[in-house]
N, C-alpha and C positions, 0 to 999 in steps of 0.2 A: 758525127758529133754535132756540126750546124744543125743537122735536120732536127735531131732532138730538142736542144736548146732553144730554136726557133717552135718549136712546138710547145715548149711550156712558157716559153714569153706570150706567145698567140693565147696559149688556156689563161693564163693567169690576167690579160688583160681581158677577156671575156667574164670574166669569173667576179670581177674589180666592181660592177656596177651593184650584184648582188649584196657583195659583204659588206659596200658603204651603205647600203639600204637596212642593211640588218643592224647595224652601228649606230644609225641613225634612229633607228626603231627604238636600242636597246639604250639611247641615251634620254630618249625622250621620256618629259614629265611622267609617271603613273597618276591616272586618272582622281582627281579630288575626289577624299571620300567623307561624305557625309556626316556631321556631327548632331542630328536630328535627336530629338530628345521628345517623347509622344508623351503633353503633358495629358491631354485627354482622351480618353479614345469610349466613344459610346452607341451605344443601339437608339434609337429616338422615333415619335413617330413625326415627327416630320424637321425638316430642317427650316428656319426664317433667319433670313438677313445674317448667313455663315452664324447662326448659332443652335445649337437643337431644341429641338422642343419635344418636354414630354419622354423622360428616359425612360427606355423599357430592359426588362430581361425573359418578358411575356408578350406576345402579341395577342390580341384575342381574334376568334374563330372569324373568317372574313375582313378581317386586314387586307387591305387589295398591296401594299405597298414599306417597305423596311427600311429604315436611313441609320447609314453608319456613319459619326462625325469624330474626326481626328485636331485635337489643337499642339502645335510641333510650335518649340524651340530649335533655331535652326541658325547658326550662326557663320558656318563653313558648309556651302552648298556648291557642289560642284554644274558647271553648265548641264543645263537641262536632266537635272537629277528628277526622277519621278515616279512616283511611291504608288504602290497597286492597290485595292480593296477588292479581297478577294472573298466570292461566299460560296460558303459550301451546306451542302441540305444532305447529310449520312456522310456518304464516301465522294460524294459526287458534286464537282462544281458547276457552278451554275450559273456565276457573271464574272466578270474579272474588269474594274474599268480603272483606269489611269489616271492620276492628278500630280501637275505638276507642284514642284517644292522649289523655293527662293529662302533667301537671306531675311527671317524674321524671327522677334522672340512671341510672336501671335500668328503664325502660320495656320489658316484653318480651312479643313478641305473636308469632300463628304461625299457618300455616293448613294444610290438608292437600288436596290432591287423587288423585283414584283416578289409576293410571299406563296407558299403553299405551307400546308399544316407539316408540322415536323419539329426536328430537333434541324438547330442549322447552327453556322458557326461564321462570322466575319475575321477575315484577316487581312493585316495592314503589314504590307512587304515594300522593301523600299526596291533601287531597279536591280540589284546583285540576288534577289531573291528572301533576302534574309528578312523573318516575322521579326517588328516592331510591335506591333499589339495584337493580341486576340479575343474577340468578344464571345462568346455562346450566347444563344438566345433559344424560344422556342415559338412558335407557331398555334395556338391552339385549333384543332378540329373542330367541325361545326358539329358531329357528336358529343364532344365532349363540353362543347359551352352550353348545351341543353340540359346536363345531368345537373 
């Protein structure tokens, strides 16, 4: 009967460091979420001084370059929250680049990708994955700006 009892005294203080660690875990804050509010979200052909310039929902044939610009309301931002600009050309993406997000009601951020002719599509994900905005645009072909 010792032998037993001293065996589950042994497991059970082995066992002790685990389930404070998981208590600890499970008491801990859940991560700030986001209160971000996208009051602008645009295609542009270029970006000056965090403002756009020149909004498009057309690029024409030889466009070397595409800027997407986001202005966020953001008044509850959790440390190092940071929102993606994701572009896709069909089914297929084709940049993805990161901008951090802070505590402003003028939060403004932008990103740029090289262009090819097509239908393409920019999306603005914050860091859980979830779309915030979405733009479609198009690309024109150098055959088609000759017709």
């Amino acid at each position: 009967m010792l032998r037993i009892s001293s065996c589950l005294v042994i497991s059970c203080l082995l066992a002790w460091p685990s389930f404070a660690q998981a208590q600890a875990l499970a008491q801990s804050p859940a991560p700030v979420e986001h209160d971000c509010v996208v009051r602008q979200f645009v295609t542009a052909r270029q970006v000056n001084n965090l403002e756009p310039q020149g909004e498009v929902d057309r690029y024409e044939a030889g466009t070397d370059r595409g800027y997407a610009f986001a202005r966020l309301d953001c008044t509850n931002v959790g440390s190092g929250e940071t929102f993606y600009f994701r572009w896709m050309q069909g089914d297929r993406e084709v940049a993805k680049s990161r901008a951090r997000v802070d505590v402003s009601r003028n939060w403004r951020i932008w990103s740029q990708v090289r262009l090819s002719p097509g239908e393409w599509v920019v999306q603005l994900q914050d860091s859980a994955g979830r779309v915030q905005a979405e733009r479609k645009f198009s690309v024109a072909s150098p055959a088609a700006a000759a017709e």
